[in-house]
gemmi code that builds the backbone of each chain (N, CA, C; Angstrom):
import gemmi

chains = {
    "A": [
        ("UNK", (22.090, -3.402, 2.870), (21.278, -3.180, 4.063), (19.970, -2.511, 3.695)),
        ("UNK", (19.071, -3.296, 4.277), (17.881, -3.063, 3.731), (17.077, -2.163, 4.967)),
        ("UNK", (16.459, -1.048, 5.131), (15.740, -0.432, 6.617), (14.540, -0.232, 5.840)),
        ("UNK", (13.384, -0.410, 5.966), (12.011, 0.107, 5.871), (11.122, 0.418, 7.131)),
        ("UNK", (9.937, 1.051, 6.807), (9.353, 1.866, 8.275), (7.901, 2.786, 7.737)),
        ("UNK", (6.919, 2.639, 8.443), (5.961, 2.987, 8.494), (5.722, 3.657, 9.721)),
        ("UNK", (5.895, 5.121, 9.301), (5.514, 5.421, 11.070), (4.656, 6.568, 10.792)),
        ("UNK", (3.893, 7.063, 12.183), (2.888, 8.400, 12.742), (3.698, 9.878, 12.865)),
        ("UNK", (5.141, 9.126, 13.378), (6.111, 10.337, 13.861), (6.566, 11.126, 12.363)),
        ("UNK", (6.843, 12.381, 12.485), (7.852, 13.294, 11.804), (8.360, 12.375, 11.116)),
        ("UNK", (9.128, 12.463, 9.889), (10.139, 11.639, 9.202), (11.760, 12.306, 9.325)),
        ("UNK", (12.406, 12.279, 10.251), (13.865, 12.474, 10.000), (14.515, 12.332, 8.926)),
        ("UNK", (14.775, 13.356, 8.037), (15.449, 12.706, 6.630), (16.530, 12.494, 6.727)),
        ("UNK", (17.338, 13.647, 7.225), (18.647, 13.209, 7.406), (19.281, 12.117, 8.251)),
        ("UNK", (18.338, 11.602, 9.397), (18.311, 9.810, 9.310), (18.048, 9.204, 8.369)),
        ("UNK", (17.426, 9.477, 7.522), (17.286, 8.502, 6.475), (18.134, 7.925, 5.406)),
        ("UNK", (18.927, 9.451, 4.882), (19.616, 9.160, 4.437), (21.073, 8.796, 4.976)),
        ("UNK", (21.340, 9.301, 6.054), (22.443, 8.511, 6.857), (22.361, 7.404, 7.114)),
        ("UNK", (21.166, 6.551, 6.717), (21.654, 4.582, 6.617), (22.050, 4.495, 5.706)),
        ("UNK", (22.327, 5.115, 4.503), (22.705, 4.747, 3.378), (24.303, 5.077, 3.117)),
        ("UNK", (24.744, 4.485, 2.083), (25.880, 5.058, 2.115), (26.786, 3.690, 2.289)),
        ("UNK", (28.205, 3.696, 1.766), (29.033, 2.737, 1.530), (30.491, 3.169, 1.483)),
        ("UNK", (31.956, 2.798, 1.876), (33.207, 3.214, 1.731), (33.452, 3.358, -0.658)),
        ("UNK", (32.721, 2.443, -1.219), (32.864, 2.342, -2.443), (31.368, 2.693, -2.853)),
        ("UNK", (30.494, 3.454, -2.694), (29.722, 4.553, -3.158), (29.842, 5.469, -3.331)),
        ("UNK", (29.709, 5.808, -4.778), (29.932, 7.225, -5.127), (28.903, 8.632, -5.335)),
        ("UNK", (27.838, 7.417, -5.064), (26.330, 7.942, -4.817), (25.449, 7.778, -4.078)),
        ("UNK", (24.904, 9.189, -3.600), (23.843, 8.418, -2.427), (23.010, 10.149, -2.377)),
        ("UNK", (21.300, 8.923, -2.694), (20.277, 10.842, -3.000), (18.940, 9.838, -2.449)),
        ("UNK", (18.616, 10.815, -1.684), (17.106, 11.056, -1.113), (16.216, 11.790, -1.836)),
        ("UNK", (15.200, 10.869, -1.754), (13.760, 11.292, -2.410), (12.680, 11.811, -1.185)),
        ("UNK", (11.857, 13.080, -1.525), (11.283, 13.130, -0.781), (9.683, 13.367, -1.226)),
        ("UNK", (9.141, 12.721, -0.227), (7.074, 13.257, -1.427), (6.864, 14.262, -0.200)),
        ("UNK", (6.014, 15.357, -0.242), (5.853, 16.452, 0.090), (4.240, 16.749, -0.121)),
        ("UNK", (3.346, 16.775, 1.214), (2.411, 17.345, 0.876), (2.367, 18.886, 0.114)),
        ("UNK", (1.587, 19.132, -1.165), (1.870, 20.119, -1.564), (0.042, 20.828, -1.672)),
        ("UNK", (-0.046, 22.226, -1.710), (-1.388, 23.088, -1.429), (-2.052, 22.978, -2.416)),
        ("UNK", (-2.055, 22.249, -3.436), (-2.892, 22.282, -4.421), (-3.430, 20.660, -4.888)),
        ("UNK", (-4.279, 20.845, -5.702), (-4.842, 19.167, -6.120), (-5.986, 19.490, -7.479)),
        ("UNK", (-5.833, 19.057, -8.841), (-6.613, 19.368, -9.798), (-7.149, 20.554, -9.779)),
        ("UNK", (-6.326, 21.469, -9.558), (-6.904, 22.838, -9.753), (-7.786, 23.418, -7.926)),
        ("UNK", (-7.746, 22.340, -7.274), (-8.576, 22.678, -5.810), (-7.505, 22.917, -4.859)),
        ("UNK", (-7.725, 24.056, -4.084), (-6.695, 24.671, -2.411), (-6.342, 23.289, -1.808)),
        ("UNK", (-5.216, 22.771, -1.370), (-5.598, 22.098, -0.416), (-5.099, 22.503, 0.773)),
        ("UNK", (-5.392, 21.750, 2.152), (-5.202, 22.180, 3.306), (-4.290, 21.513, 4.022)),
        ("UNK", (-4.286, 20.537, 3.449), (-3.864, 19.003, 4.279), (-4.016, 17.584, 3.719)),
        ("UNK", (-3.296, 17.106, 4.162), (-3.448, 15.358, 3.858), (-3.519, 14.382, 4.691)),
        ("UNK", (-4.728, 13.368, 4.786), (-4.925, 11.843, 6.001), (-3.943, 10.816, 5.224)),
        ("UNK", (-2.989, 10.407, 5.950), (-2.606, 9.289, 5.164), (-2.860, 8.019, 5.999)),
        ("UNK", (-3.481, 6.586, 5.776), (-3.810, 5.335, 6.178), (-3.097, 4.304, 5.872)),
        ("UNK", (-2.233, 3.689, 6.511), (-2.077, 2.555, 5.876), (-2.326, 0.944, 5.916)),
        ("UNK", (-2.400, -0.191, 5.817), (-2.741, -0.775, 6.420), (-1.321, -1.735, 6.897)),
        ("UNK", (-1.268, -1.566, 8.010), (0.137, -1.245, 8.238), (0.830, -2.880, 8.355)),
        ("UNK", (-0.146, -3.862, 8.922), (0.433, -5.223, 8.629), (0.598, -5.531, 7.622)),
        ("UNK", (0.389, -5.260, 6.177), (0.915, -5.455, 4.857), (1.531, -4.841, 4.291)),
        ("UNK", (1.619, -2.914, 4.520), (2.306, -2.156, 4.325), (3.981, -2.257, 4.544)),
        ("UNK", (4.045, -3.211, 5.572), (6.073, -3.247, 6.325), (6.162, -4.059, 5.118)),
        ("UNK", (5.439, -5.597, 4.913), (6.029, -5.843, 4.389), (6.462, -5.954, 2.697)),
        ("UNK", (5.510, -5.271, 2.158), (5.455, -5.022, 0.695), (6.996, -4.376, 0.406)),
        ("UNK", (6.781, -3.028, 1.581), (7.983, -2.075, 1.136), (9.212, -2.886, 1.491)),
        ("UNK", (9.270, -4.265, 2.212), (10.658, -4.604, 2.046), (10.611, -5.669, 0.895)),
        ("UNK", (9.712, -6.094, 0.368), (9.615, -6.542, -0.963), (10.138, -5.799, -2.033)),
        ("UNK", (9.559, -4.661, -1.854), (9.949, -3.624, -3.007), (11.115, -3.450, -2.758)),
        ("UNK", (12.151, -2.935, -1.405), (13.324, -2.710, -1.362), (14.689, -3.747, -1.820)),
        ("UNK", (13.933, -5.351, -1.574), (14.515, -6.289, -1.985), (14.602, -6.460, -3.654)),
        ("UNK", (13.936, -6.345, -4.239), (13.678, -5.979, -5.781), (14.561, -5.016, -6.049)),
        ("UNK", (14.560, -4.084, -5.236), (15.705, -2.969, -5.839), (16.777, -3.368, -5.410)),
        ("UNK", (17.337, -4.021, -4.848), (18.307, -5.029, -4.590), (18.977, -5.847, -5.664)),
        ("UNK", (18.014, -6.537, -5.936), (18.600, -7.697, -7.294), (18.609, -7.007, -8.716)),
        ("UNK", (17.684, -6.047, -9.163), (17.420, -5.335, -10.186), (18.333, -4.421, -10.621)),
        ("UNK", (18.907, -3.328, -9.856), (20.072, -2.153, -9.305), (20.882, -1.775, -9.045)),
        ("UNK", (21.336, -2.561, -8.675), (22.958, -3.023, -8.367), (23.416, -2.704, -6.664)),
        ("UNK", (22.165, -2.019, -6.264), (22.355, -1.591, -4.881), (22.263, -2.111, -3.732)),
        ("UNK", (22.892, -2.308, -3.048), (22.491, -3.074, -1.728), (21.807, -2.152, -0.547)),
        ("UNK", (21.805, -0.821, -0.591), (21.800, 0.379, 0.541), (20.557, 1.002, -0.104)),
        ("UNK", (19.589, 0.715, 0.756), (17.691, 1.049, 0.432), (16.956, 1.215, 2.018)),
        ("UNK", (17.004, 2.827, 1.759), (15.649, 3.010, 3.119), (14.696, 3.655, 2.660)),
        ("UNK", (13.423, 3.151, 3.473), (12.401, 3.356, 2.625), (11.240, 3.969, 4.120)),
        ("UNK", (11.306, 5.060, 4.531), (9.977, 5.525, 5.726), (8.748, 5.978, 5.183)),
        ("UNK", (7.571, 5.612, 4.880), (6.496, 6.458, 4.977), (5.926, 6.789, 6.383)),
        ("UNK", (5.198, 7.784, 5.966), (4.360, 8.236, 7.003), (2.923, 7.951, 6.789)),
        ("UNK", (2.384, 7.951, 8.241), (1.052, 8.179, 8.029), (0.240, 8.948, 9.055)),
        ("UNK", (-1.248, 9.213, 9.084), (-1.761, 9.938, 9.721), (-2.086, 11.544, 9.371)),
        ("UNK", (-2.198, 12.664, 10.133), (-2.647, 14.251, 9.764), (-1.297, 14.438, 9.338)),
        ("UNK", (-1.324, 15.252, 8.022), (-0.050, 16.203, 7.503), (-0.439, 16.925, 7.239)),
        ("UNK", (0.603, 18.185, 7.603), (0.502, 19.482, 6.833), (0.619, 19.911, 5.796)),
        ("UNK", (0.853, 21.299, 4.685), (1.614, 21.161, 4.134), (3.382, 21.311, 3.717)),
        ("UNK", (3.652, 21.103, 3.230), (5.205, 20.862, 3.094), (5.383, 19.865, 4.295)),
        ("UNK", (4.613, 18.973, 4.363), (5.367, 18.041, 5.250), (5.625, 16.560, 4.576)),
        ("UNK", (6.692, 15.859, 4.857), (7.656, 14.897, 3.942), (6.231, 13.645, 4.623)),
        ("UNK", (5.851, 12.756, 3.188), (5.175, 11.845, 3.341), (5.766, 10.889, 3.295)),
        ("UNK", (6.811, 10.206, 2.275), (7.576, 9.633, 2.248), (9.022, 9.921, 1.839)),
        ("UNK", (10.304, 8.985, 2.414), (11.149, 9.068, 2.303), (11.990, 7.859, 2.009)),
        ("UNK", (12.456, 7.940, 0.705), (13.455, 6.884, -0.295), (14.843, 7.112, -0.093)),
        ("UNK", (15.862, 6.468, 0.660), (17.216, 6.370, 0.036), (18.199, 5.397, -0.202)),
        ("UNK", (18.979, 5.895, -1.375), (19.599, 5.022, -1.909), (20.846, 5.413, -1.856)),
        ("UNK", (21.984, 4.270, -1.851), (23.227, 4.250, -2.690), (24.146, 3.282, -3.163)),
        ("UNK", (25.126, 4.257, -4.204), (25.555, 2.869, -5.108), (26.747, 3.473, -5.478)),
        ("UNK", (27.415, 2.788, -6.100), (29.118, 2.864, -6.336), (28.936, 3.982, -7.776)),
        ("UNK", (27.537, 4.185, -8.597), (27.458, 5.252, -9.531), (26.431, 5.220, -9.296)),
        ("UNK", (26.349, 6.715, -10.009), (25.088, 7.463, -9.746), (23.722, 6.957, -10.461)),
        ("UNK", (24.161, 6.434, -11.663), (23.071, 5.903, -12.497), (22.026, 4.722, -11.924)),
        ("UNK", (22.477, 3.555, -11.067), (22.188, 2.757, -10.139), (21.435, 3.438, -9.487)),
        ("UNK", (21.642, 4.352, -8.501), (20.716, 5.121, -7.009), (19.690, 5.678, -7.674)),
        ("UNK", (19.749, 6.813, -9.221), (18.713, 7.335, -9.730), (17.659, 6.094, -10.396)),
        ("UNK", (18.332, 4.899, -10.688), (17.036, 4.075, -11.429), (16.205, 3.311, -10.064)),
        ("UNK", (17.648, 3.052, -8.735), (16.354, 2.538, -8.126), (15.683, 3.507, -7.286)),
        ("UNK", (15.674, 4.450, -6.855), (14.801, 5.774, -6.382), (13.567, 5.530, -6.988)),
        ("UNK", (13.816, 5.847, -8.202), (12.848, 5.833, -9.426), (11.887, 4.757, -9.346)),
        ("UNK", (12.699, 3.513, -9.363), (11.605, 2.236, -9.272), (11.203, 1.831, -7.690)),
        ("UNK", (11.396, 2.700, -6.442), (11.128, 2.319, -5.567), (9.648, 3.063, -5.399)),
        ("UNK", (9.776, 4.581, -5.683), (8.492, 5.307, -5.554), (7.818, 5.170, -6.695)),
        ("UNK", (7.490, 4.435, -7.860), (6.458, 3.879, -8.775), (5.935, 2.915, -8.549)),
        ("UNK", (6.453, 1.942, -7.196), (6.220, 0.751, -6.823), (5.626, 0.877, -5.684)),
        ("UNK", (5.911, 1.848, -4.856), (4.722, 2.055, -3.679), (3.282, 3.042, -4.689)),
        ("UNK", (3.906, 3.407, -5.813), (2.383, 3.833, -6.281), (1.338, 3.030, -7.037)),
        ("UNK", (2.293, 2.056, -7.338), (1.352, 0.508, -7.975), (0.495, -0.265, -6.902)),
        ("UNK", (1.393, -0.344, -5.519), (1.131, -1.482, -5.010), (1.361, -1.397, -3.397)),
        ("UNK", (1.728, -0.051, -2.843), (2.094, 0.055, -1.238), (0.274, -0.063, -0.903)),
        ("UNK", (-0.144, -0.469, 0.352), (-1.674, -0.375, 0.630), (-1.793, 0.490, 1.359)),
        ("UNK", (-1.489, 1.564, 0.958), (-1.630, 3.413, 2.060), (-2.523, 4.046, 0.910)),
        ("UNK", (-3.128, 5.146, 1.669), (-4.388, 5.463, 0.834), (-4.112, 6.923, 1.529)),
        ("UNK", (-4.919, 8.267, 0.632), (-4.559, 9.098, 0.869), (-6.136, 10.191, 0.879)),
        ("UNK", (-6.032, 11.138, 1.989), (-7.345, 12.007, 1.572), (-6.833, 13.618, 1.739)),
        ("UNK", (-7.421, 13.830, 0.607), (-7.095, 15.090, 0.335), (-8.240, 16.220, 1.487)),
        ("UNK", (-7.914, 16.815, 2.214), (-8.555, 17.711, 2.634), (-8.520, 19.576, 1.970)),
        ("UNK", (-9.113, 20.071, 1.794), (-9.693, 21.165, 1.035), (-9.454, 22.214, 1.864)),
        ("UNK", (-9.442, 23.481, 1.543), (-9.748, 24.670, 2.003), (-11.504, 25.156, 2.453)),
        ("UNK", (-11.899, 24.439, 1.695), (-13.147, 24.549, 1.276), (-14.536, 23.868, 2.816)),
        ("UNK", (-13.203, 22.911, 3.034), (-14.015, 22.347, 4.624), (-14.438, 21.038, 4.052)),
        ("UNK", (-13.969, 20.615, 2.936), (-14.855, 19.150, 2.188), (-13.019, 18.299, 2.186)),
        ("UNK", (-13.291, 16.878, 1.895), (-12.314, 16.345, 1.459), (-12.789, 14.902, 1.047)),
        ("UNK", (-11.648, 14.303, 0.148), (-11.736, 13.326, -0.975), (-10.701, 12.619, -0.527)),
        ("UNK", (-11.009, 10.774, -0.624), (-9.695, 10.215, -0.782), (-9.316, 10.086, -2.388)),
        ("UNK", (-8.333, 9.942, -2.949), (-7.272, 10.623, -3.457), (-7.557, 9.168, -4.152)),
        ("UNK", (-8.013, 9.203, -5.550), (-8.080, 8.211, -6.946), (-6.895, 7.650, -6.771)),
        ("UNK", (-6.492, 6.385, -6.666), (-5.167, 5.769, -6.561), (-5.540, 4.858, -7.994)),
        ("UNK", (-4.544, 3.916, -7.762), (-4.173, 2.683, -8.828), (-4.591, 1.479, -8.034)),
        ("UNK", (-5.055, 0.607, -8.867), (-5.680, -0.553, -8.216), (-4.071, -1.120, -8.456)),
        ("UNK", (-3.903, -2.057, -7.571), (-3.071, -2.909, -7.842), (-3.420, -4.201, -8.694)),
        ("UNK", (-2.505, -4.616, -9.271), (-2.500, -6.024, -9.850), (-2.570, -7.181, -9.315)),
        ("UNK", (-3.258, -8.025, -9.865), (-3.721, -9.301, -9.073), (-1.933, -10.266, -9.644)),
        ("UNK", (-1.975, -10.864, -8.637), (-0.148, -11.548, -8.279), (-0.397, -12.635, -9.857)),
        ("UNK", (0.943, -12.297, -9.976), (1.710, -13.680, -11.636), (1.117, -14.971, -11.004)),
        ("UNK", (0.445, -15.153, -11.046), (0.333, -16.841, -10.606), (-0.771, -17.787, -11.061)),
        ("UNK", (-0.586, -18.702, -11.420), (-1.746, -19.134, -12.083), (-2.745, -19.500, -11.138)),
        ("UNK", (-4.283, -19.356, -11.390), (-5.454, -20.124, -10.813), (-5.756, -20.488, -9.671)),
        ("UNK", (-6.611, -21.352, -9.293), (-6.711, -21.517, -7.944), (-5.778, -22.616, -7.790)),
        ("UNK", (-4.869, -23.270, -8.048), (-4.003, -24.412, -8.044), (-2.628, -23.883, -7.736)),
        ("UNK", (-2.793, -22.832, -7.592), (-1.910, -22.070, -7.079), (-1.245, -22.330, -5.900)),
        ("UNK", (-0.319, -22.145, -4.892), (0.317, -22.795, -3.763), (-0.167, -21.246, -3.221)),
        ("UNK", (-0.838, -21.166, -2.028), (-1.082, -20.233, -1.483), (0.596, -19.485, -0.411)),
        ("UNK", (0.663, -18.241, -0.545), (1.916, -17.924, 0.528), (1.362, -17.614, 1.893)),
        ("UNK", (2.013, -18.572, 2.208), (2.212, -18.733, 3.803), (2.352, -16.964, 4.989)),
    ],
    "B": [
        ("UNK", (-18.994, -27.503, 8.306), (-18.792, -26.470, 8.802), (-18.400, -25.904, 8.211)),
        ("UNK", (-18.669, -24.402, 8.410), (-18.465, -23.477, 7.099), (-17.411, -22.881, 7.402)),
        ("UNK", (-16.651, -21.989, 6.866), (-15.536, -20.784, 6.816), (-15.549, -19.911, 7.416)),
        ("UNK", (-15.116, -19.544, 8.299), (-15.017, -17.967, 8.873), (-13.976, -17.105, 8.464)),
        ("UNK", (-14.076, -16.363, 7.829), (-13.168, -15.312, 7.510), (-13.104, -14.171, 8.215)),
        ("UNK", (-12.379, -13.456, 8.067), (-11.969, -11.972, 8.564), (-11.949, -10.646, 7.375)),
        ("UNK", (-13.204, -10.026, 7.264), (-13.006, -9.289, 6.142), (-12.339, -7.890, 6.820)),
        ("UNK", (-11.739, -6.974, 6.136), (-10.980, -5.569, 6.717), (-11.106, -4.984, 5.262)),
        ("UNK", (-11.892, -3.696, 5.578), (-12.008, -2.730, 4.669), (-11.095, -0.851, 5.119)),
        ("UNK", (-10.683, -0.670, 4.336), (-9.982, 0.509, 4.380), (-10.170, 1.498, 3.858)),
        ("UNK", (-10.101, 2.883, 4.259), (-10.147, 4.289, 3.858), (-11.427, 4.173, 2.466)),
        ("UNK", (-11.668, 4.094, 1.311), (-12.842, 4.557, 0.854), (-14.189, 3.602, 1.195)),
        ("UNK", (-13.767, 1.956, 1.183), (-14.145, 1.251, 1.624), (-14.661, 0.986, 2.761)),
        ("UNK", (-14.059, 1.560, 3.954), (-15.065, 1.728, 5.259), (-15.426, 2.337, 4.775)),
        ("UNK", (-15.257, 3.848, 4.534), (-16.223, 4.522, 4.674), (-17.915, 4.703, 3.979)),
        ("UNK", (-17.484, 3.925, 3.118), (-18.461, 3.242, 2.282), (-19.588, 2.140, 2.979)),
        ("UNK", (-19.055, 1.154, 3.719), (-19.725, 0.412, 4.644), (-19.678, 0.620, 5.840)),
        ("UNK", (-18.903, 1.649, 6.506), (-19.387, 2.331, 7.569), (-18.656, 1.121, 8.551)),
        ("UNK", (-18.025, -0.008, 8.518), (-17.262, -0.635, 9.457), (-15.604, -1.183, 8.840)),
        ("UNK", (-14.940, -1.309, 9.858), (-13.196, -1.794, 9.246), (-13.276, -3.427, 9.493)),
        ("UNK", (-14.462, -3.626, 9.569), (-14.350, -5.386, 9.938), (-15.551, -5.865, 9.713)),
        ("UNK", (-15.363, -6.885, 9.135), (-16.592, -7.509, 9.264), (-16.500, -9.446, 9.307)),
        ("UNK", (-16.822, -10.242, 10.306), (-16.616, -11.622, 10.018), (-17.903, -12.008, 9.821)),
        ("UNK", (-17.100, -13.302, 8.339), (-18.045, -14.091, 7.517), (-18.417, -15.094, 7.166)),
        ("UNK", (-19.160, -16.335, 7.465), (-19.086, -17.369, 7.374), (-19.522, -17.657, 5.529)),
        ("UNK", (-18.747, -18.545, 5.599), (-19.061, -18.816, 3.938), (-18.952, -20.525, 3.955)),
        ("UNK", (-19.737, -21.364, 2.435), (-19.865, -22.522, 2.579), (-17.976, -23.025, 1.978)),
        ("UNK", (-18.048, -24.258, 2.959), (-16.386, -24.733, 2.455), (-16.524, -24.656, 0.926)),
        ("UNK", (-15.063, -24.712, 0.257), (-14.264, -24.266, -0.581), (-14.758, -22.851, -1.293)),
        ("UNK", (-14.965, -22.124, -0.691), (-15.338, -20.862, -1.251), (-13.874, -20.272, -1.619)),
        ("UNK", (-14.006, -19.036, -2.392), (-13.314, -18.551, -3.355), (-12.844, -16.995, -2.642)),
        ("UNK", (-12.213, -16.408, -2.747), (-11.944, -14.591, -3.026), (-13.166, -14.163, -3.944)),
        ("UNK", (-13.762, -14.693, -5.210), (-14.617, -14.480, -5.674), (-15.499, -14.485, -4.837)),
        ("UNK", (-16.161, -15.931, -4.592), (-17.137, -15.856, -3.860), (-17.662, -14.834, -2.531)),
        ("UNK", (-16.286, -14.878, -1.806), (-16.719, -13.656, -1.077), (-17.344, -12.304, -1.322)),
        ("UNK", (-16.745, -12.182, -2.556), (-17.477, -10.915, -3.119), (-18.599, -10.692, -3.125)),
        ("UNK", (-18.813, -12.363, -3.645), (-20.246, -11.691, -4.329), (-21.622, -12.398, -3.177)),
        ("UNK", (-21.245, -12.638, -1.764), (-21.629, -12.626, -0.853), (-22.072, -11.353, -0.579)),
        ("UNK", (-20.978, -10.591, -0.254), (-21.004, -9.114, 0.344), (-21.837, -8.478, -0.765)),
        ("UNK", (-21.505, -8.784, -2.088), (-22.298, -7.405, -2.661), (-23.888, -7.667, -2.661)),
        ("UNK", (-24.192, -9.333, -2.774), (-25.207, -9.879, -2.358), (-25.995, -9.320, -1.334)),
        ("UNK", (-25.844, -8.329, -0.542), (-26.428, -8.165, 0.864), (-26.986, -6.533, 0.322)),
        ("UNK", (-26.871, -6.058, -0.618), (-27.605, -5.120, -1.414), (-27.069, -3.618, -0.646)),
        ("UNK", (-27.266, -2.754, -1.245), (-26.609, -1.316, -0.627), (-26.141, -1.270, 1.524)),
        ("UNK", (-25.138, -0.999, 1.379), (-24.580, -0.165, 0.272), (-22.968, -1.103, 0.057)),
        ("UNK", (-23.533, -2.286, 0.531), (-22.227, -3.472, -0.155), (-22.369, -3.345, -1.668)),
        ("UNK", (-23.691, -3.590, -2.674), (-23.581, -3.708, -3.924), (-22.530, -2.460, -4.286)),
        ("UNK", (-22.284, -1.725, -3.554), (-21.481, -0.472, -4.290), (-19.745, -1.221, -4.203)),
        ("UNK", (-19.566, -2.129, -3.493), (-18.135, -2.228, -3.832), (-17.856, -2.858, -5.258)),
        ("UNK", (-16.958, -2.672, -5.861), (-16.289, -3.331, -7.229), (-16.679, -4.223, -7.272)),
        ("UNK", (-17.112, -5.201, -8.558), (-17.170, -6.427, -8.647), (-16.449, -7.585, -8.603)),
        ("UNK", (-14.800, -6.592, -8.851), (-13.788, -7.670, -9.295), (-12.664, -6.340, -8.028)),
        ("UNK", (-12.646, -6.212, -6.822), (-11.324, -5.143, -5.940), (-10.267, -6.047, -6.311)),
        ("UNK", (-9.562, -5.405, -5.455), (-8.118, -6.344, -5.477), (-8.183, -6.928, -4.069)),
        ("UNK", (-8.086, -7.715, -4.162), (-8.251, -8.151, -2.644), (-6.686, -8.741, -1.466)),
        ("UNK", (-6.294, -8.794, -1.179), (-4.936, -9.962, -0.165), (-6.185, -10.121, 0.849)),
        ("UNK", (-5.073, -11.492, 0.426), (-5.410, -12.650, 1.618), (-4.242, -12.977, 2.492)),
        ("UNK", (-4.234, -12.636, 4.268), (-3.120, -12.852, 4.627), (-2.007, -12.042, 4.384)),
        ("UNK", (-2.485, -10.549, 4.197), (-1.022, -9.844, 3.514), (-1.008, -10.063, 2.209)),
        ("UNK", (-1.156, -11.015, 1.572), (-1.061, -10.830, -0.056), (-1.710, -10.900, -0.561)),
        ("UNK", (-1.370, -10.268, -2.013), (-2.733, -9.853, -3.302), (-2.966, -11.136, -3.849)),
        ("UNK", (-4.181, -11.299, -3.538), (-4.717, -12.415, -4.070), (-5.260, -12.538, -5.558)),
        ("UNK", (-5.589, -13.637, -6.164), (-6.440, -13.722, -7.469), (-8.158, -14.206, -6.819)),
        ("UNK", (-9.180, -13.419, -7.776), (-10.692, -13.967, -7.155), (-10.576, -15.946, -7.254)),
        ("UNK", (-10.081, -16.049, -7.825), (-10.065, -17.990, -7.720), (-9.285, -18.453, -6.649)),
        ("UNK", (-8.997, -17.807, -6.382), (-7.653, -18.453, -4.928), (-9.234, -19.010, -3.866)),
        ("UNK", (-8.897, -19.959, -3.265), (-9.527, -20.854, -2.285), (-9.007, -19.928, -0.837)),
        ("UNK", (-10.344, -19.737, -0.155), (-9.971, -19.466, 1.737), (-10.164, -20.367, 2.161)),
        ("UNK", (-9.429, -20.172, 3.638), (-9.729, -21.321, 4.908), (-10.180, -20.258, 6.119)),
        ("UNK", (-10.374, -21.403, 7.101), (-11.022, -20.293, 8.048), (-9.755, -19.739, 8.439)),
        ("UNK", (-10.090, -18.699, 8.976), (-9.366, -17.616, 9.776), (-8.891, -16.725, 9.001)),
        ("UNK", (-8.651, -16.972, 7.636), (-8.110, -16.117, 6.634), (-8.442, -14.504, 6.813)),
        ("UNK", (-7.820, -13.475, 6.957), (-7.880, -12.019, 7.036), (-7.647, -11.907, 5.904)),
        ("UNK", (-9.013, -11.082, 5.149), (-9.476, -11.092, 3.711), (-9.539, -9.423, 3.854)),
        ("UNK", (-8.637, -8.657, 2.819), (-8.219, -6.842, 3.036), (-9.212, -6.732, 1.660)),
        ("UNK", (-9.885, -5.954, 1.955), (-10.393, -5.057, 0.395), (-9.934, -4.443, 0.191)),
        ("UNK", (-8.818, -3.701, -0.921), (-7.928, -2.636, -1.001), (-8.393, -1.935, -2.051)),
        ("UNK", (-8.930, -0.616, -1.857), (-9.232, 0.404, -2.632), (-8.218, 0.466, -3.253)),
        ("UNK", (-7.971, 1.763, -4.345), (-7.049, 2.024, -5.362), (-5.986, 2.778, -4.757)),
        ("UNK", (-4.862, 1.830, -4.571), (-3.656, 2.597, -3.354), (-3.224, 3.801, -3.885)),
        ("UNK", (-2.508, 4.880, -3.249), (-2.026, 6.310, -3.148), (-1.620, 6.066, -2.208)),
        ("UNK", (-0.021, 5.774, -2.155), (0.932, 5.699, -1.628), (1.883, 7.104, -1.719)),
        ("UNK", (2.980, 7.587, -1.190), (4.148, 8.474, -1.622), (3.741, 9.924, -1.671)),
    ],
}
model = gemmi.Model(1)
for chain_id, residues in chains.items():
    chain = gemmi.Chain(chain_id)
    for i, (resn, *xyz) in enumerate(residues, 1):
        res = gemmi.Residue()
        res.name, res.seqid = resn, gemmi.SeqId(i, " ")
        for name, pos in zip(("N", "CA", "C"), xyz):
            atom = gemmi.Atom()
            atom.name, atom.element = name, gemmi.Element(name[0])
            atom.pos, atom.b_iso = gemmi.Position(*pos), 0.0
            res.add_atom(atom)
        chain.add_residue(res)
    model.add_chain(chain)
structure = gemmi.Structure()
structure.add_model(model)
structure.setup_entities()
């Protein structure tokens, strides 16, 4: 069972991780990202998060499906947030589970390196200072496919 | 008749061109490339976007050789920070 979600609201974790979970799982762990007060040595105050949210749903159930076939897991929820955060407030939220533990920790792992390759949410750091920056990301990669002869997706 | 596209720019990118939309007519079989270099064509403060962004077309990441049609919603995606 696959749940993904992009929302404005609070993130409920302990909903989150209560979709997960199985009678033959012996594992099941939530990840959480956390605005935190600092950034290269600068105060921070806060964080804008944007996403662009008609491509955003569906990447992350791309990504969750990948951790699917890759993982051994079938049980993947995946909420970001977006909009004003504070700090210590949960930006995103990953959970997994699996019949061992080793499974839930690799796909955790490969779920939040994969919204950092390739989710289209963008982030701005706001300052103490009264200034703020959006937040140097990773370009994503242009898709495996050859040329313009390519079959465009629908 | 030419192409109309749907360009959508986001977080450094508006703010950079100062709009989240912009529609574009371009000559048939134009490219993801070509669009580019339309826009950067139009001189500050378009010349400031990348030469080569990442672009989706339709939700997905496109390659600059991929061919548009009209209506296509063409995303400029700055360097994501996700999590």
């Amino acid at each position: 069972m696959i749940h993904v979600a992009v929302t404005s609201d609070p993130i409920d974790t302990i909903a989150v991780l209560a979709r997960v979970g199985a009678d033959d799982h012996g594992a099941a762990l939530l990840f959480l990202g956390v605005v935190r007060n600092h950034a290269d040595g600068r105060s921070v105050s806060g964080m804008t998060y944007e996403a662009y949210e008609e491509m955003a749903t569906p990447v992350l159930k791309e990504i969750a499906s990948e951790v699917v076939k890759r993982c051994g897991t079938d049980r993947v929820t995946i909420v970001h947030r977006v909009g004003e955060l504070a700090i210590g407030e949960v930006s995103v939220a990953i959970a997994v589970s699996s019949p061992h533990r080793a499974e839930a920790y690799e796909a955790s792992r490969y779920v939040i390196e994969e919204i950092k390759k390739r989710l289209p949410i963008w982030k701005k750091e706001h300052y103490t200072d009264g200034t703020d920056k959006w937040v140097e990301g990773m370009k994503p990669a242009a898709p495996e496919r050859a040329g313009s002869l390519a079959e465009r997706p629908i | 008749m030419p192409l109309s596209i749907r360009a959508l720019f986001f977080a450094a990118y508006r703010d950079l061109l100062g709009t989240p939309r912009l529609d574009v007519d371009l000559p048939n079989g134009s490219t993801v490339a070509d669009l580019v270099l339309e826009l950067r064509g139009r001189g500050a403060p378009f010349d400031s976007l990348p030469t080569e962004p990442a672009v989706a077309v339709n939700r997905h990441y496109a390659l600059p050789s991929d061919p548009l049609q009209s209506g296509d919603e063409v995303a400029f995606i700055p360097p994501v920070a996700g999590g």
